[in-house]
N, C-alpha and C positions, 0 to 999 in steps of 0.2 A: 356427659362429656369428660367430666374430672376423674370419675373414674377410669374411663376406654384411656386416657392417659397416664394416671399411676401406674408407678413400674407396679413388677409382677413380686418384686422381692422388696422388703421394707427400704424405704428411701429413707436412711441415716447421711446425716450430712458427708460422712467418711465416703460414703458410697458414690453421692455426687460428685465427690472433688476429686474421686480418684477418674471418675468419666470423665471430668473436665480436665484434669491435666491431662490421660490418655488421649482424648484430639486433641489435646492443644499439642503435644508430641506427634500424633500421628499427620496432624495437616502438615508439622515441621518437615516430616519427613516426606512428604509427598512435594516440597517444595525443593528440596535439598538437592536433586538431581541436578538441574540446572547450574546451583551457584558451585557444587563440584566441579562439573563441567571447566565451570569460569576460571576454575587454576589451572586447567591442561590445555587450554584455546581460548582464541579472544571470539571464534565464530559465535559462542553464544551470547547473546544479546539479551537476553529475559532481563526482567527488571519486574518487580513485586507492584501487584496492583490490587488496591484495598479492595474493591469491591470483587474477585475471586478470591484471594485470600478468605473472606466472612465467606463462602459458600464453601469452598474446598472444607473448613473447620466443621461447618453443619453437615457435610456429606460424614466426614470422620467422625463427629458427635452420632453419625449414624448410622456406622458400621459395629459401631461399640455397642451402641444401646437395640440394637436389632437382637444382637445375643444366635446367632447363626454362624458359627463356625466354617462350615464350609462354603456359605453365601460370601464372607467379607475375604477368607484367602482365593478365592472364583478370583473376584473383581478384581484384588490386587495382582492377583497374577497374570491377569490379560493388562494391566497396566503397566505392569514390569515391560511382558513384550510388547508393547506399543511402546512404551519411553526407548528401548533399547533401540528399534528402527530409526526413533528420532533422533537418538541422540548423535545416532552412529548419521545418521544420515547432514547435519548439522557439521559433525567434525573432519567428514568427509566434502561433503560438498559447499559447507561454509552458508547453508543456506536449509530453513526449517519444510520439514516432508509437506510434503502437497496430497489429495485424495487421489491425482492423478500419479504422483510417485510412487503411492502404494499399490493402482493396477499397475504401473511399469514392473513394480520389484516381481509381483503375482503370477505375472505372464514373464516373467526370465528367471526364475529363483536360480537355476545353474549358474548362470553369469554372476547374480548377487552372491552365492556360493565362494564362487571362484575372487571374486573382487575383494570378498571380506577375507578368506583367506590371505590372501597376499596384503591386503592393509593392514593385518592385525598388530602388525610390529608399532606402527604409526598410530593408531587410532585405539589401541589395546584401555586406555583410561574410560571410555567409554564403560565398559566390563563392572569398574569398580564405581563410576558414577552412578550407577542401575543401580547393580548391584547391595551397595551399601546403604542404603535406606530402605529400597523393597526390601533383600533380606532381614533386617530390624523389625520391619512392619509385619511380613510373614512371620516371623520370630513369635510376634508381643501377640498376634491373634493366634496363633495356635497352641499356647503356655499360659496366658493370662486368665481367660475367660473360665470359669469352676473354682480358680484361684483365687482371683480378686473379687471382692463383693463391689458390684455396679449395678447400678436401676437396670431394669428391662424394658422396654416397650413393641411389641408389633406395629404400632404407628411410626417406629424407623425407617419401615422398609416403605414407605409413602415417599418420606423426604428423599431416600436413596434414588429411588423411583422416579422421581422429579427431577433430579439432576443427570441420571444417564439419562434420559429417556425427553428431555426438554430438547435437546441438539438434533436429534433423529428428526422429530416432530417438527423443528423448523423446516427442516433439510427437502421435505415430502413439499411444499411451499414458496423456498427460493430458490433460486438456482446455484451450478458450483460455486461460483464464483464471488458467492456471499459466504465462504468457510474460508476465506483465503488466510493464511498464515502468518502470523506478526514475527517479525526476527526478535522482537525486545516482549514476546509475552511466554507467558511460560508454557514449556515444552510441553506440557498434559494438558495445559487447555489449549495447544493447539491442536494436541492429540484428539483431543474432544470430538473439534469443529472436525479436521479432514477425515477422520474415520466413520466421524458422524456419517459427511457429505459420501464420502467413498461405499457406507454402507447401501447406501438410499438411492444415489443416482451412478453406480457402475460394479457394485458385488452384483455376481453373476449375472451379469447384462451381454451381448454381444458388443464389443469395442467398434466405434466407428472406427472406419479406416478412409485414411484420405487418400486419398489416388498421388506419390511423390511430385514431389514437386519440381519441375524443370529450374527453374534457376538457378542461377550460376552464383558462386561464393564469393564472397567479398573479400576483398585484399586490403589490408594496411598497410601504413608507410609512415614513417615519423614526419612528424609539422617540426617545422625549425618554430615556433611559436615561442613569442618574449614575455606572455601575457602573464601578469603577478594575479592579479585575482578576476574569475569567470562567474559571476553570478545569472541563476534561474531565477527567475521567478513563475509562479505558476496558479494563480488563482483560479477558484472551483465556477463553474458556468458561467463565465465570462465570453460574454456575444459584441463584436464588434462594432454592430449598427446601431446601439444604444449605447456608445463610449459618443462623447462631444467633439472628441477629435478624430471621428471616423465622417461628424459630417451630422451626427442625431442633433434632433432640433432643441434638444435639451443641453443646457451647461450642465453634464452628468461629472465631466472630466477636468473643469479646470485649472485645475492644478499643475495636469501633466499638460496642458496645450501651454501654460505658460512655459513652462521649462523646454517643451518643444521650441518655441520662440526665442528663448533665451540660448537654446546651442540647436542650433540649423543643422548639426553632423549627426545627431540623434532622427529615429523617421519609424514611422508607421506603417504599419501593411494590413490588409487585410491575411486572414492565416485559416487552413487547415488542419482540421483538428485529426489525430491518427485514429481518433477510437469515437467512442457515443457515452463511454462510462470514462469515470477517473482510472479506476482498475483495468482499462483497457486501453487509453489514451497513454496515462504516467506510461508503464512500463512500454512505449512504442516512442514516446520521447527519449528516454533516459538510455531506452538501447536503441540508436537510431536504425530502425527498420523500414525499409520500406514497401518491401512486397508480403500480402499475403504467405501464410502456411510457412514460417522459417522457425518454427513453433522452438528448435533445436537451439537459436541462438538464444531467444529467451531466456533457457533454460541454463545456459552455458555461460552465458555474461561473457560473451569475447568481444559484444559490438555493446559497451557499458561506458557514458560519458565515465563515471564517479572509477571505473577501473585504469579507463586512459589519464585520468586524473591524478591516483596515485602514482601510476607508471610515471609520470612526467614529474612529480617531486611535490602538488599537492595537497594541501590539507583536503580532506572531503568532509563535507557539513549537509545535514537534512535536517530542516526547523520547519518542524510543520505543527498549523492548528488543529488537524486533522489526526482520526484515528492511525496507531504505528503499521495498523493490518496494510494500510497502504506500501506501504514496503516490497511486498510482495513481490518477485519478478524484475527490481529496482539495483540488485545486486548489492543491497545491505552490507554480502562479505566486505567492502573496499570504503566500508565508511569508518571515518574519525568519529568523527562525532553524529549522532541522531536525538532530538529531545521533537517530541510528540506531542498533543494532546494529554499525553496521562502521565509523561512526567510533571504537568502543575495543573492538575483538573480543575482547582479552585479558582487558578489565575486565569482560565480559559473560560471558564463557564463563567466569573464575573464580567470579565473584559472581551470576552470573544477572540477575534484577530488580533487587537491591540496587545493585546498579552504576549503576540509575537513580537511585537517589535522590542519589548524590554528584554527578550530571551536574548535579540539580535545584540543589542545592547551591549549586552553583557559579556559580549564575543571578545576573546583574545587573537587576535589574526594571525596567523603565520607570515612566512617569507611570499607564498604562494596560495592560494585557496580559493577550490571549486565551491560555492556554497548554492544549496537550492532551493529556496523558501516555498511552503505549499498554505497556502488560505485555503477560508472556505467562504470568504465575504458573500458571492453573488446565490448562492447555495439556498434550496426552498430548507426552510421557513422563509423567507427575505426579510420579513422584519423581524425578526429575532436576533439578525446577527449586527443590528446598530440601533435596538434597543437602551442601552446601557449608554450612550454618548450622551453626551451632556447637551450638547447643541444641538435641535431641534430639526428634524429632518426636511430635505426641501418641499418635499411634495408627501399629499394627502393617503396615508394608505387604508384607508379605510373605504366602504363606498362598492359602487360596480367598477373603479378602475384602480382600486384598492392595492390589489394585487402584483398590478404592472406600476402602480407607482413605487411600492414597495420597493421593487425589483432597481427599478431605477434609483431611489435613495439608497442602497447597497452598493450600486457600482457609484455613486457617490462619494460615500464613506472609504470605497475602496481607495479613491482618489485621494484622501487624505492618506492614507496609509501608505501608498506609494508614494508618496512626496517624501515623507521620513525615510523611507527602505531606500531611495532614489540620493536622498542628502547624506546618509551613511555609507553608500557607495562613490560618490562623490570625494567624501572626505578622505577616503583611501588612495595610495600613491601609486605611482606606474602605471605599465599600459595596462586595460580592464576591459571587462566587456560586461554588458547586464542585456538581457533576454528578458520581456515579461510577457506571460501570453496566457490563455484559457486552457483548460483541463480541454473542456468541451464545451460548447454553444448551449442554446437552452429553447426550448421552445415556451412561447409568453403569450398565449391566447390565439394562439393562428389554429382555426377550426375548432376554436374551444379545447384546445391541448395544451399544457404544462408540464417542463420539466425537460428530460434528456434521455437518453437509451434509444431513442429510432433515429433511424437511417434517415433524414431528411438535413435540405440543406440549413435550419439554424440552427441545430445540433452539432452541425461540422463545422459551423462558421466561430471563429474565433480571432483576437485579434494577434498581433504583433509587436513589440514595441522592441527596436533595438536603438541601447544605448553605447556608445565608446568614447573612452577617455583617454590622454593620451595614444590613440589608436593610430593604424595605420589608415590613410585614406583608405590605400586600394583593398586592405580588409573588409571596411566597412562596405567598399561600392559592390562585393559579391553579393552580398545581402538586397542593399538594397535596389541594384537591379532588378530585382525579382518585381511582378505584377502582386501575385499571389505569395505567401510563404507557407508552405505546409510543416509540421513538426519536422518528418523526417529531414527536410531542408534546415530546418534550425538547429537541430541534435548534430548533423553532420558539419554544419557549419563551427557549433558547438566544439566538435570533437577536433576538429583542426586549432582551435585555441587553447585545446589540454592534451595538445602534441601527437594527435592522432589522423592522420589524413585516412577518410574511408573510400576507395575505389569501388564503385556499385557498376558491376560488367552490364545491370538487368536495366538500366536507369533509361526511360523516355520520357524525354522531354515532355513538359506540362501534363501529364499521369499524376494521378495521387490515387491513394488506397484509404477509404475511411471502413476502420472495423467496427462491426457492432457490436453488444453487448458483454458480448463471450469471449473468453481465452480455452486456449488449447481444444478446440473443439470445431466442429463442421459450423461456423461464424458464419453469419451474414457480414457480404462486402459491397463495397461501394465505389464505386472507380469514377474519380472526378474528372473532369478533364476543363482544362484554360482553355477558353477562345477568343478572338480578338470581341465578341461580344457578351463577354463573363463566363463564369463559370457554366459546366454542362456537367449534371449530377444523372448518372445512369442510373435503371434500376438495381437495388440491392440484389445480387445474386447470394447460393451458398459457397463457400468456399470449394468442397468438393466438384461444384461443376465447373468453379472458375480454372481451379490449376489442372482441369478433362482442356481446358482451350485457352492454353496461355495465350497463345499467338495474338487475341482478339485485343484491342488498345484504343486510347483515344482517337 
């Protein structure tokens, strides 16, 4: 084995050091694109994350030590044109390519022709962001190699091999929707995942086609709204009927039933959740949508709390424990500030959630400020994520009901955590409003099932909790008139407090839309409907047959 890895040329230390600086320049350069970027736009978002960094370097430790001239300028020069799409697509749309953006570009190249034309005056930095690190790299691999004495090995091309070719190999195993694109990760490892995804599940494929969609567009109008700061809260599988103040036999929630107590103008609802996943749920909140197939607004961020937010004068904040991939579809471009998971992996991974609240902490407020905080408290592992607390969980997780007590001491802890995020919203001045609610519901042993992604009702059941301070009565009595409250009802209600009234032409009364799994694609749907004897959860239909017979309704 020591020898199948000795280079082929004598390993003099000169020889080594010169491989090790060449990647340690060439990973430079493979990062460079990005932080270029960063001087002609604030769209890009990337931020350096240790653990691709050490892989990016081993790929370039072995493009050098392959000793293949025309293998390493190949790769780089498909990476060139994949960063150029990106980047360009980034400075143009404020927003990183998607696999589904690159069958759009595929199936119009005229249009994309005609479009980059006319942008070039605008967006022409892109040219020199690519450009000046790929041409360096192409440069140093096609001059260097005969020149410079460096080790050789043919076990390069394994490592090479394992990093193109690891992303592909996922891709055949989960579905789109797991390559989804970080605004704050770098431009080639996004490139990675959606090309990866785009190779596997829609190169040369016949594109669904959904049958248009009859619905009528939405109209805006400004909110005369006085309100200084709008906080979300959004915690991950969070199910209403195992909260204490929904009525569960458990004190899971004591905390908030006290403060319930103590301000009577605060009130609960049971809630509908928009989606089955967080990646499908988030971006159905945050752009409040209600019907099926508007796949366009998504895309567009015209019906985007965090944009009406700006519009209105302010700050926008995402503090989440959660990976930045969630972003996705979230309309990133219109954010002030975003700190994730991987800007304090250390703080997160010792403290879990709790590592949020010091991030909150640490917060300098503006005059105005939309903020949106995203846990992952209720989220399988269950006991992994109040592990680390010093105080002793209530109930036994261990055992045949191990599992579900678990579950329970997580919405627990969560309760602690909301007490703090609840007292720091408190402590802020003017009129406010605080939203907390579930991603999505969770299923907890009903037919020996766990977890979330199907269509069933505790997967869509979620709660509700609005808080207002200094508020207007009759603000708050919109809300809590309601029986039920689905996202789109809170997102909209949402967007009237960050100065945006939404007019939805399509709106019937007690309808709700729960989506499944998937974005941009022929989704399973779920059309809820209020009765005076609870909810009525129809069968999941596909999206394609639903928008063949709009007409059909609660």
């Amino acid at each position: 084995m020591l020898t199948l890895l000795a280079p082929r040329r004598a390993s003099a230390p000169r020889a080594w050091l010169s491989l090790l600086a060449l990647a340690t320049l060439s990973c430079a350069l493979l990062l460079a694109d990005d932080f270029l970027q960063q001087l002609f736009t604030p769209n890009n978002h990337a931020e350096l994350e240790a653990g691709y960094v050490v892989v990016l370097w081993l790929f370039s430790l072995g493009l050098w030590l392959c000793n293949l001239r025309w293998l390493s300028m190949s790769i780089l020069a498909l990476f060139a044109v994949m960063q150029l799409m990106q980047l360009a697509n980034i400075s143009f749309f404020g927003e990183p390519l998607t696999a589904i953006d690159i069958q759009s570009l595929l199936n119009d190249p005229g249009e994309v022709r005609e479009t980059a034309a006319h942008s070039l005056a605008q967006h022409w930095p892109v040219l020199l962001c690519v450009g000046i690190p790929y041409g360096l790299l192409l440069v140093l691999h096609w001059r260097l190699p005969g020149r410079v004495s460096l080790p050789q090995s043919r076990w390069a091309l394994l490592l090479i091999a394992v990093v193109l070719l690891s992303k592909p190999y996922r891709a055949t195993y989960r579905n789109l929707d797991s390559f989804a694109a970080s605004p704050s990760r770098s431009a080639l490892h996004n490139n990675l995942n959606v090309f990866s995804a785009w190779a596997v599940h829609l190169a040369f494929k016949p594109e669904v086609e959904l049958p248009p969609t009859s619905f009528a567009p939405y109209a805006l109008s400004p909110s005369m709204s006085e309100a200084k700061h709008v906080w979300l809260v959004v915690a991950d599988s969070l199910r209403s009927d195992r909260l204490g103040v929904f009525g569960y036999d458990r004190d899971t929630t004591p905390k908030l039933a006290a403060y319930l107590r103590d301000h009577p103008s605060a009130f609960v609802r049971p809630g509908i959740a928009a989606g089955v996943a967080t990646d499908v749920s988030l971006p159905y909140l945050i752009n409040p949508i209600r019907e099926p197939g508007k796949d366009a607004l998504l895309r567009t961020g015209d019906i985007n709390l965090f944009r009406f937010a700006k519009q209105a004068g302010f700050r926008t904040h995402w503090i989440s424990s959660q990976e930045s991939k969630l972003l996705a579809n979230l309309g990133s471009r219109y954010l002030d500030l975003s700190i994730t998971r991987e800007d304090h992996p250390l703080r997160f991974l010792k403290q879990q959630d709790r590592a949020l609240l010091d991030v909150l902490d640490a917060q300098r407020w503006a005059e105005r400020n939309f903020v949106v905080l995203n846990l992952r408290t209720a989220h399988l592992p269950y006991a992994q994520n109040y592990r680390h607390e010093k105080t002793p969980a209530p109930w036994v997780d261990e055992g045949p009901n191990g599992q579900s007590n678990a579950y329970d001491n997580s919405v627990h802890y969560l309760d602690s955590l909301l007490a703090e995020v609840i007292a720091d919203f408190d402590r802020l001045e003017g009129e406010r409003y605080l939203i907390i609610t579930g991603d999505h519901g969770q299923r907890l042993g009903e037919g020996g099932n766990w977890g979330h992604n199907d269509l069933v009702p505790e997967v869509s059941d979620v709660p509700v909790i609005v808080i207002g301070r200094e508020a207007k009565p009759e603000t708050m009595a919109t809300l809590s008139a309601e029986r039920w409250i689905s996202h789109y009802e809170a997102g909209k209600w949402l967007a009237a407090r960050l100065g945006t009234r939404i007019h939805n032409p399509n709106l019937r009364t007690n309808e709700h839309f729960v989506h499944g799994k998937l974005l941009f694609t022929d989704n399973f749907i779920q059309r809820v409907c209020e009765t005076p004897n609870g909810l009525v959860h129809q069968p999941p239909q596909l999206l394609s047959m639903l928008l063949k017979r709009p007409e059909q309704s609660c």
